[in-house]
C-alpha positions as CSV (number, residue, x, y, z in Angstrom):
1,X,-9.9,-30.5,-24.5
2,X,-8.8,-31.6,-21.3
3,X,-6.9,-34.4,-22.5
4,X,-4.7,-31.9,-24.0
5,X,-4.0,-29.8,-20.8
6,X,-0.8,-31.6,-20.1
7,X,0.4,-30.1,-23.7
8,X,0.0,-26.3,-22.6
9,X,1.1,-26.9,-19.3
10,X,4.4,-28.5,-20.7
11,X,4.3,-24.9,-23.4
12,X,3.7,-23.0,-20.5
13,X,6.6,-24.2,-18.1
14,X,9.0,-24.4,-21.1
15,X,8.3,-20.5,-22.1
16,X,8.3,-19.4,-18.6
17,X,12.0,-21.2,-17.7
18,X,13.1,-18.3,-20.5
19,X,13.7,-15.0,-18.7
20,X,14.2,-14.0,-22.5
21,X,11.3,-14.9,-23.3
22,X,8.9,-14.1,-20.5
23,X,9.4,-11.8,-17.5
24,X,7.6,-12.0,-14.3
25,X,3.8,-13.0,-14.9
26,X,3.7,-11.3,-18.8
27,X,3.0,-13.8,-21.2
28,X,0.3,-16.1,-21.5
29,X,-1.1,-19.1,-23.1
30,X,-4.7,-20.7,-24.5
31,X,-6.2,-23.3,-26.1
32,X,-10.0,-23.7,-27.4
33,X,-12.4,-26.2,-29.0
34,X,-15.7,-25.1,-30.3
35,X,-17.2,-25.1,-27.4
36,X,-14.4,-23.1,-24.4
37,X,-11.3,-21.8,-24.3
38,X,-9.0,-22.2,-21.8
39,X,-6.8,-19.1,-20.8
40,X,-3.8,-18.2,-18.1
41,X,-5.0,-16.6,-15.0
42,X,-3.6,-13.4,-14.6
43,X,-0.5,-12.7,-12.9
44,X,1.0,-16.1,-12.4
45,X,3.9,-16.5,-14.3
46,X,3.5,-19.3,-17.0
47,X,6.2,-21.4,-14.9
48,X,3.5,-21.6,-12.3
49,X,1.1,-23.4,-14.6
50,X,0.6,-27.2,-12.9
51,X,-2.7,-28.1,-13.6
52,X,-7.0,-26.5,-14.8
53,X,-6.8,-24.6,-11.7
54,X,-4.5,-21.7,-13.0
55,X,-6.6,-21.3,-15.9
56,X,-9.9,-19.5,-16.6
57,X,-12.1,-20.9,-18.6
58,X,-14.1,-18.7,-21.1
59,X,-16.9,-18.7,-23.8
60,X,-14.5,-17.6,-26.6
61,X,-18.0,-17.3,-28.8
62,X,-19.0,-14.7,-26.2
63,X,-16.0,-12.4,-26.3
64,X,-15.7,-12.6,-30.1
65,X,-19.3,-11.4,-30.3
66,X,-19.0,-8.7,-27.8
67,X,-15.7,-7.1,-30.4
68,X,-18.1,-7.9,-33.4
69,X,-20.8,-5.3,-31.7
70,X,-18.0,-2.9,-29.5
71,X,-18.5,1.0,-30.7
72,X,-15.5,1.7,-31.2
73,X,-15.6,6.2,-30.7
74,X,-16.2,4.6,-27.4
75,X,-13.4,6.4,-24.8
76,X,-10.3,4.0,-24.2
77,X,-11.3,4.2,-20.2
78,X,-14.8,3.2,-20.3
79,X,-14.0,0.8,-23.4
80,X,-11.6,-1.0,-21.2
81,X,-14.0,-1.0,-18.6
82,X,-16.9,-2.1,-20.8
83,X,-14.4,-5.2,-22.1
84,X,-13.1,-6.3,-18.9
85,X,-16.7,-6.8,-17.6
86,X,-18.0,-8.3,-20.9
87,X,-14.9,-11.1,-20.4
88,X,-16.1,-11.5,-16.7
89,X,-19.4,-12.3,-18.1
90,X,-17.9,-15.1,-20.2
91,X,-16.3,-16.6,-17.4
92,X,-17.7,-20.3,-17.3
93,X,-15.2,-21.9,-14.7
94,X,-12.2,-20.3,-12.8
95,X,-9.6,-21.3,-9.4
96,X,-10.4,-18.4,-8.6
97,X,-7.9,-15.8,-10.5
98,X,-8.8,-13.4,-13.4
99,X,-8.6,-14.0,-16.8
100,X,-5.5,-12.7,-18.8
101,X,-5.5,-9.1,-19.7
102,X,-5.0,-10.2,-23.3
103,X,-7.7,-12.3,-23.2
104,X,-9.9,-10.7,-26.3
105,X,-7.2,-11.5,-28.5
106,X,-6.7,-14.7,-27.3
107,X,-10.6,-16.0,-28.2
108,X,-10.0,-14.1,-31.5
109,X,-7.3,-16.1,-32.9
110,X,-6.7,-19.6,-33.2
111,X,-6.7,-23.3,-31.3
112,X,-3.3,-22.7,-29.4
113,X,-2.5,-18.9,-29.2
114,X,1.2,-18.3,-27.2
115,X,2.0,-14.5,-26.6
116,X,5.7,-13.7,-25.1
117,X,7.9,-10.8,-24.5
118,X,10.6,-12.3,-25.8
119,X,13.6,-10.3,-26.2
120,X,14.4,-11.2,-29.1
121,X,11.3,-10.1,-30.5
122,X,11.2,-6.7,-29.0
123,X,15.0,-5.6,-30.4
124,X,12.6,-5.5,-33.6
125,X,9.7,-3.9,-31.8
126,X,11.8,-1.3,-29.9
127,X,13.2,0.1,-33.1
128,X,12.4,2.6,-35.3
129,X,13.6,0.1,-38.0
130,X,11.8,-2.6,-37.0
131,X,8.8,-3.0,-39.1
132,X,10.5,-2.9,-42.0
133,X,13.0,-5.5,-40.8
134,X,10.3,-7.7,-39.7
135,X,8.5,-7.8,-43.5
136,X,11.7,-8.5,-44.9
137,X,12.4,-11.3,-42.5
138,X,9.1,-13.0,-41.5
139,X,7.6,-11.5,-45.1
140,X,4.5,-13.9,-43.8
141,X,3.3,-11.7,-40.9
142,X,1.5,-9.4,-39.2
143,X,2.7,-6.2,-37.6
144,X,0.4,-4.6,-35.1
145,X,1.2,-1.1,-34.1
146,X,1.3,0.0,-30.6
147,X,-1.7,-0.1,-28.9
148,X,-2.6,-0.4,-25.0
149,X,-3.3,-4.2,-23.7
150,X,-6.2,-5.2,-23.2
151,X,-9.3,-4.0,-26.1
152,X,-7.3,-2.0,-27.3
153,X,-4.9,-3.8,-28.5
154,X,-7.4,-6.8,-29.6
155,X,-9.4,-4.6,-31.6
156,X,-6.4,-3.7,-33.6
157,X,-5.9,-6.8,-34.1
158,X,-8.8,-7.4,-35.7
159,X,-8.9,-4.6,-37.3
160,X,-5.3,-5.2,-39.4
161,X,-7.4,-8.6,-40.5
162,X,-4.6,-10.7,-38.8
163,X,-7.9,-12.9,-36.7
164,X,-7.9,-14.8,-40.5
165,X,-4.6,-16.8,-40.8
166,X,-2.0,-15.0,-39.4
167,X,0.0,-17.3,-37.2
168,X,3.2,-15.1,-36.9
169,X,2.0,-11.5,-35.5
170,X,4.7,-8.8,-34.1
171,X,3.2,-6.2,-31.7
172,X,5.4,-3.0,-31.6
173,X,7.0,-2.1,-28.3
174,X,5.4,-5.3,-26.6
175,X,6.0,-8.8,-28.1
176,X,5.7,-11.6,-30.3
177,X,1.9,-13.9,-31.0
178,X,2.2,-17.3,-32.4
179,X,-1.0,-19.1,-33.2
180,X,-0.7,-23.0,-34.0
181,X,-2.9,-26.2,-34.4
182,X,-1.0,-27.4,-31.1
183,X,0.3,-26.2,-28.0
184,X,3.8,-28.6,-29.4
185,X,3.8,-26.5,-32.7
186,X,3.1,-23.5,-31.4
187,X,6.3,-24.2,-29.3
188,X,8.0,-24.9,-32.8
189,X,7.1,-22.2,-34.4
190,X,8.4,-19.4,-31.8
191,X,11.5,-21.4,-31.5
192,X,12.1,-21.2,-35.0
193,X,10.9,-17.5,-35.0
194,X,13.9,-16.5,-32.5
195,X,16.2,-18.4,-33.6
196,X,15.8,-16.4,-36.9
197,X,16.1,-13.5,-35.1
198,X,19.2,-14.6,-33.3
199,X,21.4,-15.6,-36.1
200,X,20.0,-12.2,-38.3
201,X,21.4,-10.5,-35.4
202,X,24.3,-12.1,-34.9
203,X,23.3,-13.3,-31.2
204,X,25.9,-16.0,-29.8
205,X,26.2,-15.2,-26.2
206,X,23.8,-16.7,-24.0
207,X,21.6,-14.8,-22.5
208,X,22.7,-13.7,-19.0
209,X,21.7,-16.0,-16.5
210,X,19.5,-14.4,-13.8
211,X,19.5,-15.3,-10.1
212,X,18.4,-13.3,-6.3
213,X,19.3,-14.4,-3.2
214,X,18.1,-13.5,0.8
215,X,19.4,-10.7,2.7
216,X,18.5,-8.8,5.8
217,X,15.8,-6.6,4.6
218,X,14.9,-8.9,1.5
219,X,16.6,-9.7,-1.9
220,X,19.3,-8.9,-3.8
221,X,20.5,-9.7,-7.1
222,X,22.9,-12.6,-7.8
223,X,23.2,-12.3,-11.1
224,X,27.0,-11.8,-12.0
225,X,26.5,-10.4,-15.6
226,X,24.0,-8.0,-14.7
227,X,25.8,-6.8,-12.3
228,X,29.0,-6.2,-14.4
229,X,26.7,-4.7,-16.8
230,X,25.7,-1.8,-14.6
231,X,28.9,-0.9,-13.0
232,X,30.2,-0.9,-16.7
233,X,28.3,1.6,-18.0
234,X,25.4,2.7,-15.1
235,X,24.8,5.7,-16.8
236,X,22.7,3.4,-19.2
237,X,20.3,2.6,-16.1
238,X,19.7,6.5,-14.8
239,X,17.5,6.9,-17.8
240,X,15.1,3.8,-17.5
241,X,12.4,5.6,-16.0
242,X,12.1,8.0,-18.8
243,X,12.7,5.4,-21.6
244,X,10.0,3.1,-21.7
245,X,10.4,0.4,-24.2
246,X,7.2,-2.0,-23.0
247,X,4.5,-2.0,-21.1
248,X,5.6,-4.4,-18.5
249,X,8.8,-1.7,-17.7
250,X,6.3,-0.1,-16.0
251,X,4.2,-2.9,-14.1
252,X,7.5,-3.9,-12.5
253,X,9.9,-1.4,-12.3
254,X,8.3,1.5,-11.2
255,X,10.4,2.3,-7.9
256,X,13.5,2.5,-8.5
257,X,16.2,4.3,-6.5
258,X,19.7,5.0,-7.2
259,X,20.8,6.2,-3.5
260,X,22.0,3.3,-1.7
261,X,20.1,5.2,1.6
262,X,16.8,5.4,0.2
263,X,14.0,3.3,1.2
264,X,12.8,2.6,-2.4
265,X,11.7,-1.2,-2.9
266,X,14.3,-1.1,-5.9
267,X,17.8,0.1,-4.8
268,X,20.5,0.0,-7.4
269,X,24.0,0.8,-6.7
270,X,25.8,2.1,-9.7
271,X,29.4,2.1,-8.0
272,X,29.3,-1.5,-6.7
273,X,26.2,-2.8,-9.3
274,X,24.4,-4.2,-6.4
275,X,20.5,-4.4,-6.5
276,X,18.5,-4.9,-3.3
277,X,14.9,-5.1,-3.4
278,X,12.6,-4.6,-0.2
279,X,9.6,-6.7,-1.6
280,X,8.8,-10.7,-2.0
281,X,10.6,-12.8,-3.4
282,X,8.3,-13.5,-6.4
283,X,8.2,-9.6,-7.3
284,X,12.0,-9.3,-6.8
285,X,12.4,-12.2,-9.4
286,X,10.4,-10.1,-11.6
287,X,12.0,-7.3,-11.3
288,X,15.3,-8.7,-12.0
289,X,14.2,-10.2,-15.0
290,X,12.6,-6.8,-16.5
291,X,15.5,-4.7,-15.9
292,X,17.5,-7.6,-17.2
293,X,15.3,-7.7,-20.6
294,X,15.2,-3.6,-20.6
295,X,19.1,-3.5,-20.5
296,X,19.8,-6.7,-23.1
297,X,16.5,-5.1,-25.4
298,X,18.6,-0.9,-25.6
299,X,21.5,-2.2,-25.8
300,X,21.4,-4.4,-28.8
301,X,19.4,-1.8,-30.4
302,X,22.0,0.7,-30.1
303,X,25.0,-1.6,-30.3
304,X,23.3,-2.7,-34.0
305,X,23.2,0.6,-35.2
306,X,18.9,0.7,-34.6
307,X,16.8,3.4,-33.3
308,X,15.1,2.8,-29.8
309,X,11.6,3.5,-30.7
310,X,9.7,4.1,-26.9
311,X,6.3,4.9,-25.4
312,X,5.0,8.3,-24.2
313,X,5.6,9.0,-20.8
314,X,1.7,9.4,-20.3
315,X,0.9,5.7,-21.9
316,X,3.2,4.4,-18.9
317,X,1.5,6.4,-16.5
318,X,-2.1,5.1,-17.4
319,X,-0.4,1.0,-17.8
320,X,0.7,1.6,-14.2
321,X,-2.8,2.9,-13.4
322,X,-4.8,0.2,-15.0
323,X,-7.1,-1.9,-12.7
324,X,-5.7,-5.2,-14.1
325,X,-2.0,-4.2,-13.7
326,X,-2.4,-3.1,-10.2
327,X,-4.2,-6.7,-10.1
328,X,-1.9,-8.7,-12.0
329,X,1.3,-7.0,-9.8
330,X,-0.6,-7.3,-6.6
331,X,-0.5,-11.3,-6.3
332,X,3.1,-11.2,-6.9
């Protein structure tokens, strides 16, 4: 398998230089042989991805045997608990990072399994309308319901039967899974998938191009079409916190502050459209590029006539509390 590590590196960094497809460290990539699989290391962003070292390697056997014998009354807390130390236990090389939260689904499916949050994607996902968009489109794939990443979400999965064959699989108010042969049709494929989605939509603009730069307390937005975005319509913006479209909303935009004064880590100024952000550079980057996705993702729902379909306030409240977010957001 090594020999092919170059290939999903080169999937990797192409996915990750897509702020419309990937946002922040969300996404992630694997490959397996009989005997391993390799899997990104949580948190990094798939641009990161140089070389074995930002990979876990797993015994895929292992996990898919531990969701063969799972109870499944089991409680959602203790089952992710229960999961994320059967994974660990699988572990048979790492540089040192975890292995992906989605990692059970990952060494369920196929030889090259890429998962995004592509945008794309999720103005299906986000909408009431969207299943039944998606089987008339893509007639030839799964649709998963929402579930919590992690188990949960693997186990419905497997439970919708989409493990046998499905290469195309839609998960509702999170993303897109394509599973391929190789890591270059696998690239392929979810080209070919968007683009579909593009053109059904009627999508010609490029998508906005995203950019922060330095300032005396940290970052701040450069991005001139997001910023023309909020001062056009900033009333849009006041009801992020309360509309959650995907789980990653949550992860990364979870302090946001519309007083200019306060010392939130995300300021946003709905007069000028300025955002500053008192944090790293990394986590700044992703912020930008969820509230970027968040914005392009409601407002082509509403603007095609769709009905934004979002998650309970209490499902963002236990993403946000999830040992492997607060992991995954605390090496940004």
């Amino acid at each position: 398998m090594s020999k092919h590590i170059k290939d999903l590196i080169t999937l990797a960094q192409h996915i990750g230089a897509r702020p419309d497809y990937t946002q922040g460290g969300g996404g992630n990539v694997s490959m397996k042989d009989a005997a391993a699989m390799l899997v990104k290391a949580s948190g990094l962003r798939l641009s990161e991805l140089t070389d074995a070292s930002h990979f876990v390697t797993i015994d895929h056997k292992a996990v898919r045997d531990w969701h063969d014998e799972v109870i499944l009354e089991t409680p959602l807390p203790e089952l992710i608990a229960a999961g994320d130390s059967a994974i660990n236990a699988t572990i048979l090389a790492s540089g040192g990072g975890r292995p992906s939260i989605e990692t059970g689904f990952h060494a369920l499916l196929g030889e090259t399994v890429l998962h995004t949050h592509s945008v794309y994607a999720n103005i299906l996902m986000c909408a009431h309308e969207g299943e039944a968009l998606m089987r008339t489109l893509f007639p030839e794939a799964a649709f998963i319901p929402y579930n919590t990443p992690g188990v949960a979400l693997t186990l419905a999965i497997k439970a919708a039967g989409a493990t046998e064959g499905s290469d195309i699989i839609f998960l509702e108010n999170h993303g897109l899974i394509i599973v391929a042969p190789t890591p270059d049709e696998a690239q392929r494929k979810h080209e070919e998938v968007n683009e579909k989605l593009r053109l059904y939509f009627a999508l010609t603009d490029s998508y906005p191009t995203l950019a922060i730069a330095s300032n005396e307390t940290g970052w701040e937005s450069n991005s001139v079409a997001l910023k023309n975005r909020i001062m056009g319509n900033p009333e849009t913006l006041f009801t992020f916190k309360d509309t959650i479209l995907f789980p990653d909303q949550v992860v990364y935009g979870d302090a946001i502050s519309y007083e200019p004064t306060a010392p939130d880590k995300i300021t946003i100024d709905p007069v000028t459209g300025s955002i500053t952000y008192a944090c790293s550079e990394k986590e700044a980057l992703a912020i930008e590029e969820t509230l970027a996705a968040w914005l392009y993702i409601h407002d082509t729902v509403t603007e095609k006539g769709l009905t934004l379909k979002t998650l309970a306030a209490a499902e963002g409240v236990f993403i946000a509390n999830l040992d492997s977010e607060k992991y995954r957001k605390s090496i940004l």
